[in-house]
ZABA-14789 format. One record per residue (C-alpha): residue in three letters; x, z, y; residue number from 1. Coordinates in pm, whole numbers, plus 50000, padded with zeros to 5 digits. Each point is the difference from the previous one (the first is absolute). Last residue first. Layout:
<sites>
{res:ala xx:X zz:Z yy:Y n:NUM}
...
</sites>
This chain:
<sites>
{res:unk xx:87009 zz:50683 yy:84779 n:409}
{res:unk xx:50333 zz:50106 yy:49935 n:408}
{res:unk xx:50131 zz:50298 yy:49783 n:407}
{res:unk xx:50357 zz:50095 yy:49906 n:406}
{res:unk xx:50062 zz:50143 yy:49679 n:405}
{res:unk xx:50169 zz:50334 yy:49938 n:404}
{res:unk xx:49677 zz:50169 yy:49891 n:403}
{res:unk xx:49962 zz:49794 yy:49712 n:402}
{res:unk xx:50382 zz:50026 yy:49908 n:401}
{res:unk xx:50041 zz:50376 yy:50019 n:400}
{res:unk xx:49658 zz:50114 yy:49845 n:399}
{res:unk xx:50045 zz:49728 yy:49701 n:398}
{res:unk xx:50371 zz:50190 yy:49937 n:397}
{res:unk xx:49811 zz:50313 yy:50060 n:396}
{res:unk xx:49801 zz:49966 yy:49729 n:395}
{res:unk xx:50204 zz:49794 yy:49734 n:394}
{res:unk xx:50214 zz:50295 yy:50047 n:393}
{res:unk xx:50412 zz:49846 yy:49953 n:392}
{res:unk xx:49977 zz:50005 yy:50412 n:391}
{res:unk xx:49969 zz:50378 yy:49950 n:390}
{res:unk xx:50412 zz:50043 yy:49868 n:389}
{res:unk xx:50091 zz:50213 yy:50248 n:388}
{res:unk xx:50250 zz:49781 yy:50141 n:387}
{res:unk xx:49748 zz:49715 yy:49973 n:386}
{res:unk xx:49736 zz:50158 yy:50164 n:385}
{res:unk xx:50248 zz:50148 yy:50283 n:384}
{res:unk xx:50119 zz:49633 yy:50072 n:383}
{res:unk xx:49684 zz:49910 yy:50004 n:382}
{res:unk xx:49792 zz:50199 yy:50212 n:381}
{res:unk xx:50152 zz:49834 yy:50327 n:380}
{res:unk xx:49857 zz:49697 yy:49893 n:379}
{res:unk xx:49662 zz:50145 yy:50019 n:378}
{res:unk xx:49826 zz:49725 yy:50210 n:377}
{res:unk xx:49764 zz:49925 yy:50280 n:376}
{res:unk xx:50040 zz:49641 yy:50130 n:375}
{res:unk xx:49714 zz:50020 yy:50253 n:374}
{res:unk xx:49674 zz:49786 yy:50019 n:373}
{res:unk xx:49996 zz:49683 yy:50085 n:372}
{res:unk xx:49936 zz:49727 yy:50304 n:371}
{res:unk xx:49938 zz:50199 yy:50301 n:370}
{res:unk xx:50234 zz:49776 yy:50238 n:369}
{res:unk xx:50135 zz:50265 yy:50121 n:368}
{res:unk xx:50134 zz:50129 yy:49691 n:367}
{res:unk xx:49889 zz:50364 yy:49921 n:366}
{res:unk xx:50285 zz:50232 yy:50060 n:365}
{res:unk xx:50192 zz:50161 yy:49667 n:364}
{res:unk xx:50034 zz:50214 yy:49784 n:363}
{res:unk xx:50188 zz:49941 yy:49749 n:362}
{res:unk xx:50077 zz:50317 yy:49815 n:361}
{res:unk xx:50373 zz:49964 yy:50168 n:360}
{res:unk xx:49817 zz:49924 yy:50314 n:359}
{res:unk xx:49842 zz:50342 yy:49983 n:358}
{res:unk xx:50284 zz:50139 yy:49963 n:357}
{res:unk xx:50116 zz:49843 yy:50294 n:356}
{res:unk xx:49704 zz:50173 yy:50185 n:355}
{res:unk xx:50078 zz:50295 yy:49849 n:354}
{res:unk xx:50326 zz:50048 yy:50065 n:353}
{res:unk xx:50321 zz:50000 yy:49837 n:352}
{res:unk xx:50278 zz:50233 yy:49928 n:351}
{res:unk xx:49865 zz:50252 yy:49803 n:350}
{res:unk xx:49855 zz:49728 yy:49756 n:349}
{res:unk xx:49575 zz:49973 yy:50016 n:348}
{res:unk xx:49894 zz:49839 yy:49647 n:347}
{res:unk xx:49838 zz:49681 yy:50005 n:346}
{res:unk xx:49618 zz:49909 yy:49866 n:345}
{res:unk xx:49838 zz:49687 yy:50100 n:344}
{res:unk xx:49646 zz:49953 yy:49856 n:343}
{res:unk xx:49721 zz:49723 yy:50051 n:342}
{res:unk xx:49642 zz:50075 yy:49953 n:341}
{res:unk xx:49745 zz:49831 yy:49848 n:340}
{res:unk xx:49603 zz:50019 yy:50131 n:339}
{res:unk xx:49687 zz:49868 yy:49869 n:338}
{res:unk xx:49750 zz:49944 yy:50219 n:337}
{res:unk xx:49781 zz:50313 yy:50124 n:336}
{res:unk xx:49615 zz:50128 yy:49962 n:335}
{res:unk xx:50043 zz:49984 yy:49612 n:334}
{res:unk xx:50281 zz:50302 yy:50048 n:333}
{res:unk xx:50182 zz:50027 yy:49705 n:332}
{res:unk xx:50330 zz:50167 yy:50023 n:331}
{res:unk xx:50179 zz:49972 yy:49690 n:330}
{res:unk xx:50277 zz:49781 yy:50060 n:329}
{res:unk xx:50038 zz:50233 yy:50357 n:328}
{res:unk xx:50060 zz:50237 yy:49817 n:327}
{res:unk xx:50213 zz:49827 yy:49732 n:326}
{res:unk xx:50274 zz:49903 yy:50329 n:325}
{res:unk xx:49967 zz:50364 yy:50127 n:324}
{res:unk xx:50127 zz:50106 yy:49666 n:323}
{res:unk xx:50244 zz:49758 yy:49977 n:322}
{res:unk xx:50119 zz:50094 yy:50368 n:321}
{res:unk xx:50043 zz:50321 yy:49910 n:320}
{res:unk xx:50195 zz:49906 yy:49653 n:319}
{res:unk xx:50253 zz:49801 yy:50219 n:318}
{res:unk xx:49999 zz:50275 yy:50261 n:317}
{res:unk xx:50157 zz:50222 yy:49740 n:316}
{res:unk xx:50213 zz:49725 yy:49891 n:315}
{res:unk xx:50152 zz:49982 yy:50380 n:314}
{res:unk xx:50080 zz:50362 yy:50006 n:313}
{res:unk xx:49739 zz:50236 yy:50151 n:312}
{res:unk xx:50118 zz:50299 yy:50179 n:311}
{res:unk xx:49780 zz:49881 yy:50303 n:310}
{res:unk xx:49719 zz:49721 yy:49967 n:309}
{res:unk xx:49914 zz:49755 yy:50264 n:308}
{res:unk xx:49705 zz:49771 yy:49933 n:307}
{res:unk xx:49951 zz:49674 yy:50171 n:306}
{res:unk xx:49725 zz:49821 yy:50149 n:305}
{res:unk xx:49943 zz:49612 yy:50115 n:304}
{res:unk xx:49650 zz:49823 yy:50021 n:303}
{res:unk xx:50038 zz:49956 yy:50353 n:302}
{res:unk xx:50241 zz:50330 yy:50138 n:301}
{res:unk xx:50219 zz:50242 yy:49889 n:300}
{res:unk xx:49696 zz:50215 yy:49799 n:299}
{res:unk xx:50120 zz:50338 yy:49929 n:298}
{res:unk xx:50106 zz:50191 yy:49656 n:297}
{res:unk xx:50273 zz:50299 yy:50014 n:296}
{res:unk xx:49979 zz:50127 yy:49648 n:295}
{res:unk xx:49985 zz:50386 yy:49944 n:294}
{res:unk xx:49613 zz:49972 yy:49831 n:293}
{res:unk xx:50139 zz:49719 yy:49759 n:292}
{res:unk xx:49884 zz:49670 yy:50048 n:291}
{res:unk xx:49649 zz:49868 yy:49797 n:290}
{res:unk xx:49731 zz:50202 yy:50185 n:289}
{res:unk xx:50125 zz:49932 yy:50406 n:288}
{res:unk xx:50114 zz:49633 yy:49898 n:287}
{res:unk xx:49695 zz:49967 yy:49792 n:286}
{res:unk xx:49809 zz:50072 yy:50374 n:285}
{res:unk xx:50248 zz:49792 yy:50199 n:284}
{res:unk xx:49906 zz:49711 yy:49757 n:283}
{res:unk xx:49657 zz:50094 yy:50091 n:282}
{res:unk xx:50028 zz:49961 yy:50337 n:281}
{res:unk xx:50175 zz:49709 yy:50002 n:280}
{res:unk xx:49782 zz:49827 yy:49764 n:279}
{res:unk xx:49691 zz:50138 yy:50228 n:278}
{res:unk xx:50145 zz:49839 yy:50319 n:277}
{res:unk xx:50048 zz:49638 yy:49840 n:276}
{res:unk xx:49610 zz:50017 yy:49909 n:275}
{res:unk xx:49908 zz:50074 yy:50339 n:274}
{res:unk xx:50275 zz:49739 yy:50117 n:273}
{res:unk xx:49838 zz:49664 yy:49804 n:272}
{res:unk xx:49971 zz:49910 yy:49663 n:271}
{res:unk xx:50117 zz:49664 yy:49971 n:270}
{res:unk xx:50275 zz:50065 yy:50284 n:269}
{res:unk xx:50078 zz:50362 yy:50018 n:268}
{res:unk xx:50051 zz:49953 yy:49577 n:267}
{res:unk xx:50201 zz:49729 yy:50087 n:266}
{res:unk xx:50223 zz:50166 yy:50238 n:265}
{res:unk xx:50053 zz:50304 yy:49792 n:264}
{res:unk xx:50159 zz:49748 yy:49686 n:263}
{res:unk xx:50180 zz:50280 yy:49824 n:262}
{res:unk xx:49983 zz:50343 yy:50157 n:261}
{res:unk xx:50367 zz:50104 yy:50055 n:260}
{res:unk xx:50136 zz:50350 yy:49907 n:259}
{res:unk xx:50307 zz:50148 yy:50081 n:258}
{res:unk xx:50190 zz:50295 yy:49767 n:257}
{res:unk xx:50224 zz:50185 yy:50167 n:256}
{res:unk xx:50293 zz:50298 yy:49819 n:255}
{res:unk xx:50132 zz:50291 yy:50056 n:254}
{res:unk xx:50313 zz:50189 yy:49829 n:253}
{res:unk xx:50108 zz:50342 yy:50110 n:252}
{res:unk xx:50361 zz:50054 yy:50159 n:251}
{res:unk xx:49895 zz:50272 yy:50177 n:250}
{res:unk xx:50027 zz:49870 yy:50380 n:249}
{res:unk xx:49955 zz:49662 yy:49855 n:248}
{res:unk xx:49671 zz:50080 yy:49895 n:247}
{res:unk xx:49857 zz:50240 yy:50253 n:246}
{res:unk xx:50067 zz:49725 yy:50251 n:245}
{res:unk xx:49872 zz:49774 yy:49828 n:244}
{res:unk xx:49648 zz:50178 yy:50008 n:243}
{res:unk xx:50013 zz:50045 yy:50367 n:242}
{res:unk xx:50053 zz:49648 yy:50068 n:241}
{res:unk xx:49761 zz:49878 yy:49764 n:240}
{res:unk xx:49699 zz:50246 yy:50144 n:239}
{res:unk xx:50078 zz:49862 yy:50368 n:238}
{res:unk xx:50007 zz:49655 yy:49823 n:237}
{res:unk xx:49695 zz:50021 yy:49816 n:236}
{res:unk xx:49817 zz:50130 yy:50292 n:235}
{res:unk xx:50138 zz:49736 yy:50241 n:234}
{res:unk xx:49883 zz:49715 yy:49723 n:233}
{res:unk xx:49636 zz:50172 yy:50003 n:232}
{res:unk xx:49978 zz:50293 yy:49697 n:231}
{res:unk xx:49740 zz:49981 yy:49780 n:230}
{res:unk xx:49605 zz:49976 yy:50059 n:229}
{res:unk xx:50004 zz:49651 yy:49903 n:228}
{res:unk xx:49758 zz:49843 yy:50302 n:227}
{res:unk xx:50086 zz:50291 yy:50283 n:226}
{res:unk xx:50358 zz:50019 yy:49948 n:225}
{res:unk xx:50164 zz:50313 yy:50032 n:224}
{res:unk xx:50304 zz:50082 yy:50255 n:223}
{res:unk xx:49827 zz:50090 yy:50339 n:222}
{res:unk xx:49691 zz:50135 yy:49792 n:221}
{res:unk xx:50269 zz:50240 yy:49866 n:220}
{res:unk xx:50094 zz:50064 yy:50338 n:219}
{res:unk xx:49702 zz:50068 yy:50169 n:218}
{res:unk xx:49926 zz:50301 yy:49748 n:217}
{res:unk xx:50339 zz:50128 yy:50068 n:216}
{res:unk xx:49912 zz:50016 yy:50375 n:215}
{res:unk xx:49668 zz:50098 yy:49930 n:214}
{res:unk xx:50124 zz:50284 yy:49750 n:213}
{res:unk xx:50266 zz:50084 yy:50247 n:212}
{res:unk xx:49729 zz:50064 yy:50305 n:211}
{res:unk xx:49827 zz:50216 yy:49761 n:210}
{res:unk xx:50274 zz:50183 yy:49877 n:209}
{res:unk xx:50107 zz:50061 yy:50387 n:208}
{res:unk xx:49638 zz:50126 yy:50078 n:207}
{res:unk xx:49977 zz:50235 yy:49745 n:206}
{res:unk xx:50316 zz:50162 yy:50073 n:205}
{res:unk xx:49876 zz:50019 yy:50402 n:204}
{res:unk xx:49703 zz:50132 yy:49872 n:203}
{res:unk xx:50143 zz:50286 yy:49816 n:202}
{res:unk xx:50262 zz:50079 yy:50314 n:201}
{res:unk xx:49688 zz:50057 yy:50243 n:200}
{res:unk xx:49805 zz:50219 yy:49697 n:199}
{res:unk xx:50284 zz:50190 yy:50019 n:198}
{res:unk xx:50091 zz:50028 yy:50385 n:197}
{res:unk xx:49634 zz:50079 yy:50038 n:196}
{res:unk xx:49944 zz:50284 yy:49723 n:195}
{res:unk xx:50319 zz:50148 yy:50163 n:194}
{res:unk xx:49859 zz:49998 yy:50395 n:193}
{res:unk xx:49656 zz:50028 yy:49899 n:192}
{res:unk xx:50107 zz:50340 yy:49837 n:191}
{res:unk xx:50243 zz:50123 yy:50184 n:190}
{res:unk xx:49769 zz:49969 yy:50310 n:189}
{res:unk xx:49763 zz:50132 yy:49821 n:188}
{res:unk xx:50179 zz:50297 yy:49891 n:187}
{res:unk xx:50098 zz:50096 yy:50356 n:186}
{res:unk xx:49640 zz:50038 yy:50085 n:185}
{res:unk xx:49798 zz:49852 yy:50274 n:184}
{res:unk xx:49804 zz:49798 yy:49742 n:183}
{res:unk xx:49948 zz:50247 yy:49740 n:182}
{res:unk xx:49831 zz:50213 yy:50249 n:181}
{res:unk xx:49742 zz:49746 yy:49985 n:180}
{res:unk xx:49963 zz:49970 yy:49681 n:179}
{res:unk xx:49933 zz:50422 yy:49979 n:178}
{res:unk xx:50252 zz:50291 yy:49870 n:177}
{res:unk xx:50297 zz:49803 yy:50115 n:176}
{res:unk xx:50271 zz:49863 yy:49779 n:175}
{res:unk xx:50206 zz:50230 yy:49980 n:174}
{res:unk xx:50410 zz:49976 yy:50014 n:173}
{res:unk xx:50048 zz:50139 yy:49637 n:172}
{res:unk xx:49655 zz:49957 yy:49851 n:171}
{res:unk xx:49974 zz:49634 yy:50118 n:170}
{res:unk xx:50401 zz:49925 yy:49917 n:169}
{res:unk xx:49889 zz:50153 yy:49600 n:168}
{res:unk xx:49726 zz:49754 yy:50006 n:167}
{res:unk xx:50212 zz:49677 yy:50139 n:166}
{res:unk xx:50234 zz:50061 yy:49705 n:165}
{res:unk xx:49732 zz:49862 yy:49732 n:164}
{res:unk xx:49959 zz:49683 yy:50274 n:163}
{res:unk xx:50337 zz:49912 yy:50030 n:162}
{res:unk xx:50052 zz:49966 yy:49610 n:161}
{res:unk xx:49735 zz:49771 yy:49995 n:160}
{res:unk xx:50143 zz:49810 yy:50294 n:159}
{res:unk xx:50323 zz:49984 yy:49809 n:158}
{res:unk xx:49860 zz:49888 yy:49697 n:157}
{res:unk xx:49852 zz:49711 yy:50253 n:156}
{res:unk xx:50326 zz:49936 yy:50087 n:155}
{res:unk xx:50179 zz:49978 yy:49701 n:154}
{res:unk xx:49771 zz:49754 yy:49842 n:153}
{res:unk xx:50046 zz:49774 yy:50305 n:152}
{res:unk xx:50384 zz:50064 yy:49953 n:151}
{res:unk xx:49986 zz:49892 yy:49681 n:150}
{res:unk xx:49776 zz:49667 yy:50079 n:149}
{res:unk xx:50228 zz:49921 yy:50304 n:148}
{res:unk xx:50317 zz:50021 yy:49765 n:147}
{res:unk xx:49831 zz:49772 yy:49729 n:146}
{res:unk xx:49869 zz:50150 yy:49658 n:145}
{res:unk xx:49649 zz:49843 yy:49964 n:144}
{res:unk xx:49800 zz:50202 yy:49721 n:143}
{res:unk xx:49695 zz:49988 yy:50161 n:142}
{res:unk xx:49928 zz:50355 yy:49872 n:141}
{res:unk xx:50301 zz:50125 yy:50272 n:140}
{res:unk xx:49819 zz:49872 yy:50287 n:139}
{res:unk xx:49616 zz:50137 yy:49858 n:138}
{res:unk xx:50175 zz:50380 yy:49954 n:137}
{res:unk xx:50141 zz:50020 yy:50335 n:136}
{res:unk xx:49677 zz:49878 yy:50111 n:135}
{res:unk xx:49839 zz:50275 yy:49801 n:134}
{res:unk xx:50264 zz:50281 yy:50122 n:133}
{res:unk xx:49897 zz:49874 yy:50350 n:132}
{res:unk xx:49599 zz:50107 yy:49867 n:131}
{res:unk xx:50114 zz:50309 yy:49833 n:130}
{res:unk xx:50189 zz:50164 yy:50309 n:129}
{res:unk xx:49716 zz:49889 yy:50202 n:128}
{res:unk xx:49746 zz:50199 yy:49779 n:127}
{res:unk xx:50190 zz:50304 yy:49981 n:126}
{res:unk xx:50071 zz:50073 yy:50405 n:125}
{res:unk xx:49684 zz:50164 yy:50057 n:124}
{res:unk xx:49978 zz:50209 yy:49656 n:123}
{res:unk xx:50344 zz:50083 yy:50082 n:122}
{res:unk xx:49946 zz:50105 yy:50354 n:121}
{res:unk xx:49695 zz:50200 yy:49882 n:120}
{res:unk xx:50188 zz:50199 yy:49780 n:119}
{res:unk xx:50318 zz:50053 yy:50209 n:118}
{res:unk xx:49792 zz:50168 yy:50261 n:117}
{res:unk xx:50016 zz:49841 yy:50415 n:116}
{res:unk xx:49646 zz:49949 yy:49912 n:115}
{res:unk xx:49700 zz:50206 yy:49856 n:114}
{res:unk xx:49743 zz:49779 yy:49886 n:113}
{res:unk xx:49703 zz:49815 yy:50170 n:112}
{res:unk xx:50032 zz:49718 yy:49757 n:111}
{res:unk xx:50256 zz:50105 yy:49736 n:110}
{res:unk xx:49750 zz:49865 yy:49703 n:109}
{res:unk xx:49831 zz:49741 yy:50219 n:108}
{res:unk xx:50355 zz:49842 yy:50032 n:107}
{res:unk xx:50086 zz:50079 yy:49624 n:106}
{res:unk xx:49698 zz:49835 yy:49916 n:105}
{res:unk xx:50038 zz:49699 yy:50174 n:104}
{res:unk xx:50357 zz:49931 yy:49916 n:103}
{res:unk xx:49919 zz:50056 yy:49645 n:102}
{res:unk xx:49733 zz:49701 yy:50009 n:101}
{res:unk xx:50302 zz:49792 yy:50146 n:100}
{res:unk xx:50222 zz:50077 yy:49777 n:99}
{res:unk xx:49760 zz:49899 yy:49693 n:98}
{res:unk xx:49901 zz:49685 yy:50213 n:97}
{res:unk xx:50355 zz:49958 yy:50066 n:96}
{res:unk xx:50084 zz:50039 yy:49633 n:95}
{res:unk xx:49764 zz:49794 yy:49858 n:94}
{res:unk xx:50087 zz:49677 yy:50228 n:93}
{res:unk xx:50349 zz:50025 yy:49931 n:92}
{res:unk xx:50072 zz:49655 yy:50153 n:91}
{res:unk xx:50054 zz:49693 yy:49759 n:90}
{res:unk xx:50315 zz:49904 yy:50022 n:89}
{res:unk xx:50131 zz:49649 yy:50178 n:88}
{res:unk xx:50281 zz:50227 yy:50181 n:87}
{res:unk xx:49825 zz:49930 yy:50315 n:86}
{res:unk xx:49657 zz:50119 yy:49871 n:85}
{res:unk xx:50113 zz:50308 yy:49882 n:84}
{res:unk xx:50176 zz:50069 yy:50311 n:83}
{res:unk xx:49670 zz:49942 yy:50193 n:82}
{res:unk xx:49826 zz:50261 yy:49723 n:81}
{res:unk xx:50250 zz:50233 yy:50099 n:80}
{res:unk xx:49978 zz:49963 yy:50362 n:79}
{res:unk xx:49609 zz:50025 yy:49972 n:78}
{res:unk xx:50039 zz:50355 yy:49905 n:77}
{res:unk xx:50243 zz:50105 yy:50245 n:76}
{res:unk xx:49762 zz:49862 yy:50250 n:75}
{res:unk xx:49721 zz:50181 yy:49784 n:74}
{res:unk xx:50183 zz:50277 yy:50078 n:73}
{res:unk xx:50066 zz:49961 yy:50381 n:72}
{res:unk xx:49648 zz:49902 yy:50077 n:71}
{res:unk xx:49889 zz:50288 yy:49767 n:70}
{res:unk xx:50161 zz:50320 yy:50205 n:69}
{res:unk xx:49989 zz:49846 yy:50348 n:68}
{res:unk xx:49679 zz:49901 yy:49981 n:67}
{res:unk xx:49858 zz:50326 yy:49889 n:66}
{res:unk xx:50119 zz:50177 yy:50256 n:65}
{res:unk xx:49927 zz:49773 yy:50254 n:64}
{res:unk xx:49657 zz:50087 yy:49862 n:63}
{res:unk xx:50043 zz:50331 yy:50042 n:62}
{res:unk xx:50163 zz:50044 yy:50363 n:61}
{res:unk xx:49623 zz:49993 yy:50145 n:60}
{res:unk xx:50029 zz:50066 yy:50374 n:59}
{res:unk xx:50297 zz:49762 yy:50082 n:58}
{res:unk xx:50328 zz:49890 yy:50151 n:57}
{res:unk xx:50165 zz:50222 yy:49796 n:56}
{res:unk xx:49976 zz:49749 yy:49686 n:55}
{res:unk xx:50040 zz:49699 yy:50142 n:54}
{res:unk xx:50394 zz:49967 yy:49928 n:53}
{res:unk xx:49923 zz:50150 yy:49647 n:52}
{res:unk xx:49732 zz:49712 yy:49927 n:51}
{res:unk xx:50204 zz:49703 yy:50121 n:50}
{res:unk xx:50314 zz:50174 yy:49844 n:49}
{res:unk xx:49821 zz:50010 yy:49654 n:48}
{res:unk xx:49754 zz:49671 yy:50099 n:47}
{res:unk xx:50363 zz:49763 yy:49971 n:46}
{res:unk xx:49999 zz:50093 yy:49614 n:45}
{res:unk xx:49727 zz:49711 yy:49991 n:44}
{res:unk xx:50187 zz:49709 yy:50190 n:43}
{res:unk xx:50338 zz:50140 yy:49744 n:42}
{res:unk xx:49805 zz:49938 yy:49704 n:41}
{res:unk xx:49788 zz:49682 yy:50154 n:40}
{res:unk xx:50338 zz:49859 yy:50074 n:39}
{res:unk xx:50167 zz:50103 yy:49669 n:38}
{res:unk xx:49678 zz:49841 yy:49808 n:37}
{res:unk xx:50060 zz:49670 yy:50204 n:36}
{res:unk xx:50332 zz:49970 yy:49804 n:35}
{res:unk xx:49757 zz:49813 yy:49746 n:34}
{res:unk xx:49973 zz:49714 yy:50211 n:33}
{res:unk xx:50319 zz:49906 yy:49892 n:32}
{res:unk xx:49991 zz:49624 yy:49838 n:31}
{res:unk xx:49825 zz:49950 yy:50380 n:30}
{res:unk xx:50292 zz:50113 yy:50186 n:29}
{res:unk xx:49926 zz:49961 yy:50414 n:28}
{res:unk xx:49679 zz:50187 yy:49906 n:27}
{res:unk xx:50160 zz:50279 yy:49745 n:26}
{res:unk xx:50321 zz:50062 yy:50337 n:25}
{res:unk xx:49754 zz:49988 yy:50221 n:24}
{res:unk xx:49815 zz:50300 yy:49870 n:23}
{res:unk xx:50318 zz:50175 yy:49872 n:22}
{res:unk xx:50136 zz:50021 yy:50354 n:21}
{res:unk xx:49627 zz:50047 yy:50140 n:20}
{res:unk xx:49996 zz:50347 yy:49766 n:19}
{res:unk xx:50412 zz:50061 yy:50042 n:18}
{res:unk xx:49907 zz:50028 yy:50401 n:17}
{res:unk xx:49681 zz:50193 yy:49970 n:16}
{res:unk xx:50148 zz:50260 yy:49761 n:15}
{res:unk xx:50336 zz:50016 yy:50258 n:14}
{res:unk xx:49787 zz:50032 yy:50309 n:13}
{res:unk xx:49726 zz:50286 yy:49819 n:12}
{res:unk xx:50358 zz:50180 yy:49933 n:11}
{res:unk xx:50111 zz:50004 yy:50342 n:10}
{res:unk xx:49672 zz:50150 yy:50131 n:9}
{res:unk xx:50004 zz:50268 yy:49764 n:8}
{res:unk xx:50359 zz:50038 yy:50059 n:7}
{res:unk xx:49938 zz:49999 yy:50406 n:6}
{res:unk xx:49701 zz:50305 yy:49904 n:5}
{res:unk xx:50231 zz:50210 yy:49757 n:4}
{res:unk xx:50269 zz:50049 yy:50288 n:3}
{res:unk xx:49741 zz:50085 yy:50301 n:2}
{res:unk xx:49859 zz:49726 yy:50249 n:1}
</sites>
């Protein structure tokens, strides 16, 4: 077996493996059936080597010809529509109908031309240089900006560039008058050989950002919860622990507000768990619309949630949790009881942590023997309310007391 013949076969190994890699990797993933498009990519650039490795071994080298030439275009092709796809983009539909049209032109165009000429090589090597310059294209359109997503972008730029040199290697070493003197040539071997490595180190880029997606993906589901849609308690926490970090590291202020749904039990009780589900879901919905975009919100558990929010002094949170307060005071929702909410609000000092903060704000376990609600309360406010002179606000001195109160059933 010559040089150019053990690449060939090499390189119809490595398509096959990253096709059934990707394959199982969509069906053991079903959020990511969309990485499919990289297997059937990859499963369809496979018939270039197929096609090339058969070629000598018959009478009619013309329709391995032809094989060749579009199976690994429209692979190229399909690779930027599969990238599309991953990135949530809509794939360039237009354009790789447009390229693709080209492509068959320019290959009946140069059909039966002179090879081993710069010309032809060009007009050969064109369409592939345009089609990895598309996927290049379709990575950096997504507008991610992570190290995998560069260096995907990079690659396939690469690949382009690859291709427009690939002419100028054809003319220098010669690529053989006929296809099948363009098998036993030197040229070919360089050829499969580069084209292979490249191709090779694409997949494996693609591969790793979809194995980091899933793992990120799995992650997040890890740390939400299902009913609310906000953070679960180890969510919050992770997210908590890296925020107060930031804080004390700078100095910064931050501050928790946690929330307690008056009376949860009853509603469970007269109007059953269905009905229980949908006030927690659409609490966590205000909670989503009412807190600002850079709050940490998550459900800790029950009918408790909290909201974390970085350089935010405990006043600031005050007016958050107002605002969240006359959300939910205007929610109307016939299908649902009527819901109140009780607030705690403490801010987070360097020296303490969040879990005693919390305690500060009052939170605190349910009683075992389930009788009452939680003693939420803004004490903690009012020593800066009075300093600043707020508790003289008719406003926030009603805010202060009503939502200091403890509940019981």
């Amino acid at each position: 077996m010559h040089g150019a013949a053990f690449a060939l076969v090499v390189n119809i190994a490595v398509a096959g493996l990253f096709a059934a890699s990707f394959a199982v990797l969509a069906l053991a993933n079903p959020g990511y059936r969309r990485v499919l498009g990289f297997s059937a990519s990859y499963a369809i650039g496979m018939l270039t080597p197929i096609s090339e490795f058969l070629l000598p071994l018959g009478n009619w080298p013309e329709p391995f010809m032809l094989t060749s030439y579009f199976s690994f275009f429209v692979g190229l092709l399909g690779m930027a529509a599969a990238l599309a796809c991953f990135y949530r983009r809509p794939p360039p539909w237009v354009a790789i109908a447009t390229m693709l049209a080209g492509a068959v032109a320019t290959r009946w165009f140069i059909w039966g031309g002179a090879r081993n000429t710069l010309p032809y090589e060009l007009a050969y090597q064109m369409p592939f240089a345009i089609a990895s310059a598309l996927s290049a294209w379709v990575v950096l359109r997504a507008g991610r900006r992570g190290a995998l997503d560069l260096m995907l972008a990079g690659m396939f730029g690469l690949i382009a560039l690859h291709f427009l040199v690939k002419p100028f290697l054809a003319a220098f070493f010669g690529s053989g008058r006929t296809a099948l003197e363009y098998i036993d040539s030197f040229y070919a071997l360089l050829s499969q050989a580069s084209t292979g490595i490249l191709l090779t180190a694409a997949g494996l880029v693609i591969l790793l950002n979809t194995v980091q997606s899933i793992i990120v993906q799995s992650q997040i589901a890890s740390e939400t919860d299902v009913l609310s849609g906000l953070a679960n308690r180890r969510g919050f926490d992770n997210h908590a622990a890296r925020a107060l970090a930031g804080s004390q590291r700078f100095g910064l202020p931050i501050s928790v507000i946690v929330f307690d749904l008056d009376h949860f039990k009853t509603i469970n009780d007269n109007h059953g768990h269905a009905v229980g589900d949908q006030v927690i879901r659409s609490f966590g919905d205000l909670l989503r619309r009412a807190a600002p975009q850079a709050a940490i919100a998550g459900r800790l558990g029950g009918e408790e949630f909290a909201v974390l929010l970085e350089r935010t002094t405990p006043e600031g949170a005050r007016l958050n949790a107002e605002a969240i307060r006359l959300a939910l005071a205007q929610f109307d929702n016939e299908n649902l009881p009527m819901v109140t909410v009780s607030v705690g609000i403490a801010g987070i000092q360097p020296s303490e942590t969040l879990a005693e903060a919390m305690r500060r704000a009052g939170f605190h376990p349910v009683p075992p023997s389930g009788y009452g609600l939680r003693a939420l309360s803004v004490d903690v406010l009012v020593p800066h309310a009075r300093a600043s002179g707020l508790d003289t606000d008719p406003a926030v001195r009603h805010f202060l007391t009503d939502r200091s109160r403890t509940h019981t059933d």
